[in-house]
C-alpha positions in Angstrom: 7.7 2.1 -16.8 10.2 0.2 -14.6 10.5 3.4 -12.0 6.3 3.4 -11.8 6.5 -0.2 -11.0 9.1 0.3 -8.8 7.9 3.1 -7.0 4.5 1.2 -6.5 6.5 -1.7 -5.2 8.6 0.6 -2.6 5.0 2.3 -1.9 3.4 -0.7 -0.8 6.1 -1.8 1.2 6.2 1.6 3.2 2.4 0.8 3.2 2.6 -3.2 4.8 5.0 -2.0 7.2 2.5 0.5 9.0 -0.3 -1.8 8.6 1.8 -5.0 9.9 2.4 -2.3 13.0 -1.1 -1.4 13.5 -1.9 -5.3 13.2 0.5 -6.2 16.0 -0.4 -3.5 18.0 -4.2 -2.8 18.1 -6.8 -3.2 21.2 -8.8 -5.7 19.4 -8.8 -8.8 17.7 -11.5 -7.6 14.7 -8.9 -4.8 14.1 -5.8 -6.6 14.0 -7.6 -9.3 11.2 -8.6 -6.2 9.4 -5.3 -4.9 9.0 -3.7 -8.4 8.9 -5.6 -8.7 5.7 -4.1 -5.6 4.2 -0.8 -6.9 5.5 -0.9 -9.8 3.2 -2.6 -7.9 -0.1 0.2 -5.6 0.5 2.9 -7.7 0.3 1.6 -9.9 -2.6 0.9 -6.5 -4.7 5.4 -5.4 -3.7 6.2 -9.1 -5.8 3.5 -8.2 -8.3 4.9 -5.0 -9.2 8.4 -6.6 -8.9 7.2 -9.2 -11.4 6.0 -6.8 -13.9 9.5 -5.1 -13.6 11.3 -8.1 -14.6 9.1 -8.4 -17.5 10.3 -5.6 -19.0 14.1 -5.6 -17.6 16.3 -8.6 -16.9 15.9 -9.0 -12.6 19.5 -8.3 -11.9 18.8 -4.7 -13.3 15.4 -4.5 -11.3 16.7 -5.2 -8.4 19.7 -2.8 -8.9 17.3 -0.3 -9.6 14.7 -0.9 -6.7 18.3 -1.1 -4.8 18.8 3.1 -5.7 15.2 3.9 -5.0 15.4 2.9 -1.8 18.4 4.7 -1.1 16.8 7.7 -2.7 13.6 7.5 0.2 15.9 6.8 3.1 17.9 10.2 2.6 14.3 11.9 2.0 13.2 10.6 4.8 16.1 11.2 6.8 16.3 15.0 6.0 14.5 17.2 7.9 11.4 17.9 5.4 8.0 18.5 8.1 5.6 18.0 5.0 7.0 14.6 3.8 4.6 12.5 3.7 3.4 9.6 2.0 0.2 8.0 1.8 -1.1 10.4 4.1 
C-alpha cells in the first residue's frame, strides 16, 4: 500500500512539473490559468498521497521510502530506454 501511494505521489509530481512548465511558458493567458489550475490540484494530491502514507507507516519511514523511489526513476530515466514514458 505505502509504494501505491508513493508511486502516486512521485506520479503527480513528474505530472505538476510539466504542467507548472506549460503554465509558465504558453502563448496565452486562458492557457496558462488552465494549466496553473492543474499545477495547484497536482501538488495538493503529492501531500495527500504523502499523508495517507504516514497513516500507515511512521513519516521518517515514508520519507525514506519516497527517498529510494526517486532514486529508482532518476536511473530509469537516465538510461537510455526510447519507450519510457510516463503519463503519455
Amino acid at each position: 500500500m505505502i509504494d501505491r501511494l508513493l508511486v502516486s505521489a512521485q506520479a503527480d509530481a513528474r505530472s505538476y512539473e510539466g504542467f507548472d512548465f506549460i503554465a509558465k511558458h504558453t502563448y496565452t493567458r486562458v492557457m496558462a490559468t488552465h494549466y496553473a489550475g492543474y499545477v495547484k490540484a497536482d501538488s495538493e494530491n503529492y501531500a495527500t498521497y504523502i499523508d495517507l502514507a504516514t497513516e500507515y507507516q511512521d513519516e521518517k519511514s515514508v520519507f525514506a521510502r519516497l527517498d529510494d523511489l526517486a532514486a529508482y526513476e532518476a536511473k530509469l530515466f537516465s538510461e537510455d530506454r526510447a519507450k519510457l514514458r510516463l503519463l503519455s
